[in-house]
Structures are given as structure tokens and as C-alpha cells.
MARPAKOL-573619 format. One record per residue: residue in three letters; x, y, z of N, C-alpha, C in turn. Coordinates in pm, whole numbers, plus 50000, padded with zeros to 5 digits. Layout:
BEGIN
ALAXYZXYZXYZ ...
//
This chain:
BEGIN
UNK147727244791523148447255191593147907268691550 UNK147417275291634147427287591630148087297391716 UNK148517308491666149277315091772149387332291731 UNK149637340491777149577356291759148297358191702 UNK147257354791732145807360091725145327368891797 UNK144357385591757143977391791839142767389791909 UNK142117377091893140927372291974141517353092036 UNK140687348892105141267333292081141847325592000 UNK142427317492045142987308091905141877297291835 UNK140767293091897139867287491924138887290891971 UNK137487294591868136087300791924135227290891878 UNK134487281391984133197273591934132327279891965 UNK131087286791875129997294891882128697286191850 UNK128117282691953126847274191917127257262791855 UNK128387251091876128947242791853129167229191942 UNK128197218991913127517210192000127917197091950 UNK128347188492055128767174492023130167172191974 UNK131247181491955132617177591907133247173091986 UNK134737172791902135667167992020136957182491956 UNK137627184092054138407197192041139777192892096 UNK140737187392048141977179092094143217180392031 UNK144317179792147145617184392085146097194192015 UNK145277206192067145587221291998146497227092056 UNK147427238292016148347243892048147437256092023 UNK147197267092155146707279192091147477288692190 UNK148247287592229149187293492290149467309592268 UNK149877322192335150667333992248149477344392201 UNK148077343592246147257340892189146717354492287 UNK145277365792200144597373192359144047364992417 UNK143587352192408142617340892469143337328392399 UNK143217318492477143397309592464142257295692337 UNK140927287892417139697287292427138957288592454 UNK137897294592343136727304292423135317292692376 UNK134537292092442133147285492372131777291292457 UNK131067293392388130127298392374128627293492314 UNK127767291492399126437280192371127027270892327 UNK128637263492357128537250392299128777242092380 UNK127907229092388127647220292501127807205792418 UNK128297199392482127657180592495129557178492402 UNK131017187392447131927186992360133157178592435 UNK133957175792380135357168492460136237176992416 UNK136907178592525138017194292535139257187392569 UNK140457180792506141057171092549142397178492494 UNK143037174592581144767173992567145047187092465 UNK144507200692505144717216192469145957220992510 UNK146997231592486147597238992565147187251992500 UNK146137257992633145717274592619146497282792721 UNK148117279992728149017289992753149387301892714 UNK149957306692814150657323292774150127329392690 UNK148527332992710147487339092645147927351992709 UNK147027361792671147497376692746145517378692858 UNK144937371792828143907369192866143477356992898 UNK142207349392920142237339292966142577326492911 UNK142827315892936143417303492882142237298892845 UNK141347290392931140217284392845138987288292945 UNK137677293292826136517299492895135707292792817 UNK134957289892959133457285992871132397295992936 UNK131907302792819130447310292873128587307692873 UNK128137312692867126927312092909126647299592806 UNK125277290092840125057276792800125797265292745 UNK126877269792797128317261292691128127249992855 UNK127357239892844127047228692948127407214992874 UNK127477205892986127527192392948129117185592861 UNK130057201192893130777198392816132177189292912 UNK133647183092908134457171192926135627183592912 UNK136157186793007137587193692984138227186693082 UNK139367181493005140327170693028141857166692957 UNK142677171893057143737169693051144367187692944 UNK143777192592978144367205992929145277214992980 UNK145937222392945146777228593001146427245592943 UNK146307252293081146387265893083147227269493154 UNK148257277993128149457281493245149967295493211 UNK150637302293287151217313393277150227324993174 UNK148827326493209147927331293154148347347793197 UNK147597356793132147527368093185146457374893309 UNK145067359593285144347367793370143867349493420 UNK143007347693401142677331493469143007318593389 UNK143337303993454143567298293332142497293493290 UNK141107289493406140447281893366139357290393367 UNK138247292393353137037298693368135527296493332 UNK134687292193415133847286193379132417294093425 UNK131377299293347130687314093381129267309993407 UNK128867297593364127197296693374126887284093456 UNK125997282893537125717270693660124747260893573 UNK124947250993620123787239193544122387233793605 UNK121657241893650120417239693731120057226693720 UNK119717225493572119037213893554120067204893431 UNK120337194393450121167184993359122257189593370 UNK123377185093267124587181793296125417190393298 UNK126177193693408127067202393408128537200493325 UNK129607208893340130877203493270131807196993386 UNK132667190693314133607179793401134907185893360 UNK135487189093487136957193893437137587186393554 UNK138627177793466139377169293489140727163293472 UNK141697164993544142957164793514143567178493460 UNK143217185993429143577199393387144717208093412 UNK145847213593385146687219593437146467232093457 UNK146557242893565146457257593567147157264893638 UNK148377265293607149437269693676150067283593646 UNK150847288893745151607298693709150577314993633 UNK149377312793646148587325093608148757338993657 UNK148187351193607148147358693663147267362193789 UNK145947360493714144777356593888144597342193890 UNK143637341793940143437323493958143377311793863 UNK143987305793945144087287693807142697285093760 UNK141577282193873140687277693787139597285193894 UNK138497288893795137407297793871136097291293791 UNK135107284093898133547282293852132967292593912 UNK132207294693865131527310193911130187304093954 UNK129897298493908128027289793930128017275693955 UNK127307267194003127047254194020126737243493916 UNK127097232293970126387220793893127497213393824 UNK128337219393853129767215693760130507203393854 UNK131587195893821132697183593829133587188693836 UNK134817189893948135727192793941136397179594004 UNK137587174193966138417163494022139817164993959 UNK140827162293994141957159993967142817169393918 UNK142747177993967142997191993897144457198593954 UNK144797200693886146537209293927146217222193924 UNK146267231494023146397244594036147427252394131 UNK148737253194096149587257494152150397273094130 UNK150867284194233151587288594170151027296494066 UNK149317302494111148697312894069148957328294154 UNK148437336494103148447352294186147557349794235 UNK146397342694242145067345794332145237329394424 UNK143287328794377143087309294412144107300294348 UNK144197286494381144707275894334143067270394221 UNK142167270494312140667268294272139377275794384 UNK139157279694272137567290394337136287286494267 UNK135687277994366134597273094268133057279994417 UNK132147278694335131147289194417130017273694470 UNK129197276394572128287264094582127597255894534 UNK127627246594501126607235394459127477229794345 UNK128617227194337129337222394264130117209494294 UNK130227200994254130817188694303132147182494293 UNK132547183194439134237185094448134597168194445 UNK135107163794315135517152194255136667143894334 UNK137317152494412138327150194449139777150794410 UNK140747146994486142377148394419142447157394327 UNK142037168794371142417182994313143777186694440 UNK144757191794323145997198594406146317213694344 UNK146807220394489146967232494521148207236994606 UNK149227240494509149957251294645150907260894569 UNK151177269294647152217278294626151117287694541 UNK150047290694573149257302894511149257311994597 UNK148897329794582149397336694643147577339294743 UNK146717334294714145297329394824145807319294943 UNK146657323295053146587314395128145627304395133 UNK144617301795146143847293095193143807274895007 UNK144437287394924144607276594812143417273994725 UNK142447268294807141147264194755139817271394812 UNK139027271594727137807276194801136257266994771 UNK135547262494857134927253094840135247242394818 UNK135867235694685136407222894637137737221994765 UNK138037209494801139057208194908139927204994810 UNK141307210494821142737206594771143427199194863 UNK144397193194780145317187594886146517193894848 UNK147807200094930149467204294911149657192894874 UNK149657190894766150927177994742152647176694714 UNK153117175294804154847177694819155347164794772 UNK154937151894742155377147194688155437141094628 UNK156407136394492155837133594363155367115794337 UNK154877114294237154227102194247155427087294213 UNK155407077794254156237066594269156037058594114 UNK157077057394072156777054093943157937044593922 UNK157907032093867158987022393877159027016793690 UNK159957014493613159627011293496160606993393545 UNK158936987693474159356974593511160466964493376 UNK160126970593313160996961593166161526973693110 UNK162946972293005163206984092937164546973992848 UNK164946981892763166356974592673167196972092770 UNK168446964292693169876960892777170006975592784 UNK171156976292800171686988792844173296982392860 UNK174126986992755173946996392649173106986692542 UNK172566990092415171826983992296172356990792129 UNK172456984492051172356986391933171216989391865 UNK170146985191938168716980891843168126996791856 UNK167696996491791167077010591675165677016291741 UNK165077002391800163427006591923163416998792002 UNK162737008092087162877005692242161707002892282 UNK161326993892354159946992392433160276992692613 UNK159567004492664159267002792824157896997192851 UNK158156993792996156736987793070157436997193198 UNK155897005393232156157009293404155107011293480 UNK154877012593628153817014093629153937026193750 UNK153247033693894152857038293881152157040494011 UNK152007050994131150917053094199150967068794244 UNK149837075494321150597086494359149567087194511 UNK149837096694575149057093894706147877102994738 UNK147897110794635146387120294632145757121494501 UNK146367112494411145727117894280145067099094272 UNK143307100294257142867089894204143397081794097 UNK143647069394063144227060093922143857065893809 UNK142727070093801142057075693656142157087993624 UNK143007092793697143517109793691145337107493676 UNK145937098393710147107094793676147497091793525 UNK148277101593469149197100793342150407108093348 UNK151707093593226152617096293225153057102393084 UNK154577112293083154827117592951155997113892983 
//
């Protein structure tokens, strides 16, 4: 946890091959920032209620896995992604939350990049603004941003409604016993299986 920092809560500077998971950097002028660092797993973050951007990657920061993060109620973008991948691997942002921002949920500025499954709702600008040659993954959702059109390039879908979820086993009810085991399972109608998770 980091939090009341006057730069990010999180700066990878020329920082290649990690994994970056389950951070709280919240409260923060920036959220995650990285910089020349490529080939990383960006997993299960919350770079909220930054006063600046939630999570940025800048120039050569390629090849990198952002997944399942949450940027929301940012001051300026949640997601931001600044350099195109001409040649080899671009970054994969996937499942990601970017909601409630001040300008747009999620912005690629250059090509070569993965976008799929992405929540962008309920920004001041785009839902998602990604620029040409970028590859729209699919079951990315968008609405209630103040960009009519929601998406730009990458296609969104409005999704109004929520996903069907049935829990198949669970305790008696009422129980004495001290732990509980559920089984449930699960579909939704625009979000691919491998972009589906429950909390």
C-alpha cells in the first residue's frame, strides 16, 4: 500500500520481466507509472482516486500484460498507454476497470497494442480511445461516458445487463459449522469466458 505520495505510488524505471500485483496505490498524484519497462505482469492493481493518471505506461515500456486492474475516479485518465509497437510485442490490456474518470477510461495513443475485455464506463471523455493499428480483442464495454459515441476505433458493446450467475452447492441454511464451501458458475452475454471473474 501506498498512498499520499507526491509522484506515483509505483514507478518501474527500466524494469523488465516482473510481475507487479495486488497493489493498493490509490490517493496518490499518479497511480502506476512505468517507463522503458517491458516483458511485465500488471495484475490485480487498484490505481484509483489518483489526482492524475491511474496507470501509464510510457515510451518503450512494450510487451507488457495489464490485467485485471482497476483505475477509477482518476483525476485525468485511468488508463494510458503512450508508445506504438512497430515491431514485436505490444501490451495486452485485459479485463481492466476504468471508470468514473475525469477524461477518458482508457487511451492508446499508438498501435500494436491488445485491447479485450475492458470496462470503461462513466468517464468525462471516451469510454476507450485507442488510435489505428491496434487490435480490438473484443468484449470491451462502454457506457454512460460523456463521448457519445463511447468508443473509438476498438468497438464497445452498452452492456445493460448483468451477467447470469447461479451458485450450484452452498451450506444448509441455517448452519452451525464454522466454513463454508460454494460452487457457482456463470455466463455473461458480451464478455468472453476468459475475461469473466467473480468477487
Amino acid at each position: 500500500t501506498a498512498h499520499q505520495m507526491s509522484d506515483s505510488g509505483i514507478f518501474l524505471d527500466d524494469a523488465d520481466d516482473g510481475v507487479v500485483r495486488g497493489n493498493d496505490v490509490r490517493f496518490n498524484a499518479g497511480g502506476l507509472q512505468m517507463d522503458d519497462a517491458s516483458g511485465n505482469l500488471v495484475e490485480g492493481n487498484d490505481a484509483s482516486s489518483t489526482t492524475g493518471i491511474g496507470i501509464e505506461l510510457l515510451g518503450g515500456s512494450l510487451g507488457n500484460d495489464l490485467v485485471w486492474n482497476r483505475a477509477s475516479s482518476n483525476g485525468a485518465v485511468g488508463i494510458y498507454l503512450v508508445d506504438d509497437a512497430p515491431e514485436g510485442p505490444g501490451n495486452l490490456l485485459l479485463a481492466n476497470t476504468a471508470t468514473g474518470n475525469f477524461s477518458d477510461g482508457i487511451v492508446v495513443a499508438k498501435g500494436g497494442h491488445t485491447i479485450t475485455a475492458n470496462v470503461a464506463n462513466d468517464n468525462g471523455g471516451w469510454g476507450i480511445v485507442a488510435s489505428p493499428g491496434n487490435v480490438d480483442g473484443g468484449g470491451n464495454v462502454a457506457m454512460g461516458n460523456s463521448e457519445p459515441a463511447q468508443c473509438s476505433v476498438i468497438a464497445c458493446v452498452v452492456d445493460l445487463a448483468p451477467p447470469d450467475t447461479a451458485i450450484t452447492d452452498r451450506p444448509d441454511d441455517p448452519t452451525k459449522s464454522t466454513s463454508a464451501t460454494f460452487r457457482f458458475t456463470g455466463t455473461d452475454d458480451t464478455s468472453p469466458p476468459s475475461a469473466l471473474r467473480f468477487e
